[in-house]
N, C-alpha and C positions, 0 to 999 in steps of 0.2 A: 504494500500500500504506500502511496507518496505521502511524503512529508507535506504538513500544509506549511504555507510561508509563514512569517510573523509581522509579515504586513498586510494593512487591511487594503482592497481596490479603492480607488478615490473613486465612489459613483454620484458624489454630491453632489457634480455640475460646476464644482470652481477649483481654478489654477491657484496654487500657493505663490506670492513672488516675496522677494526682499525688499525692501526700496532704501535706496542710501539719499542722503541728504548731502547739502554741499557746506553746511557744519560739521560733515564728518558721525553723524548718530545715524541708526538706523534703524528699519523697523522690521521686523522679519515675518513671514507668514502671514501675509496678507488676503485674503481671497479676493477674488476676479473672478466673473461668472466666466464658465468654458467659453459661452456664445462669443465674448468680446473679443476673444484671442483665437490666434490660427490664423490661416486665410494669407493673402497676398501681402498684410501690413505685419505680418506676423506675433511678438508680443508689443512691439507699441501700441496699440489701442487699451494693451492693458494699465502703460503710462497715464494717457490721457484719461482713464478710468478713476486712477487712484490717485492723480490731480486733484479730478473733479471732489473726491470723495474727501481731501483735505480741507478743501477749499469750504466745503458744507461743514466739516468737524468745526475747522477755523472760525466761521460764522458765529457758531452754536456756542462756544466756549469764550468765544474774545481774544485767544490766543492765537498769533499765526503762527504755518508752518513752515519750517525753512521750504526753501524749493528744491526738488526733486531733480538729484543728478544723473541718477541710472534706477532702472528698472532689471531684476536677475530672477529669472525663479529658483524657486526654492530648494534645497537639495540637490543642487548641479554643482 
């Protein structure tokens, strides 16, 4: 009988990415629906995704965010 793995399948429907800042901090494990990424622009729309998604946190809290130097997914 096969060994099961010890990992589980991602069927959630989202990409984990990292996102570094250009202060040097970062945030790790972010999700991104599957739908955003892939395709002809590859993972930059996951960029412009988790932009947008600071830019709302930013609003809500009063706090900004530095700005976003590179987008990596996660476990690569």
């Amino acid at each position: 009988m096969a060994k099961k793995s010890g990992r589980k399948a991602n069927n959630s429907g989202f990409v984990l990415f990292d996102v570094f800042y250009d202060d040097g901090s970062r945030s790790s494990n972010r999700k991104v629906p599957a739908s955003e990424v892939g395709g002809l622009d590859g993972d930059k729309p996951a960029e412009t995704y988790l932009e947008t998604q600071d830019r709302e946190i930013a609003e809500r809290s009063g706090r900004a965010k530095p700005t976003i130097t590179s987008v990596k997914r996660s476990g690569k």
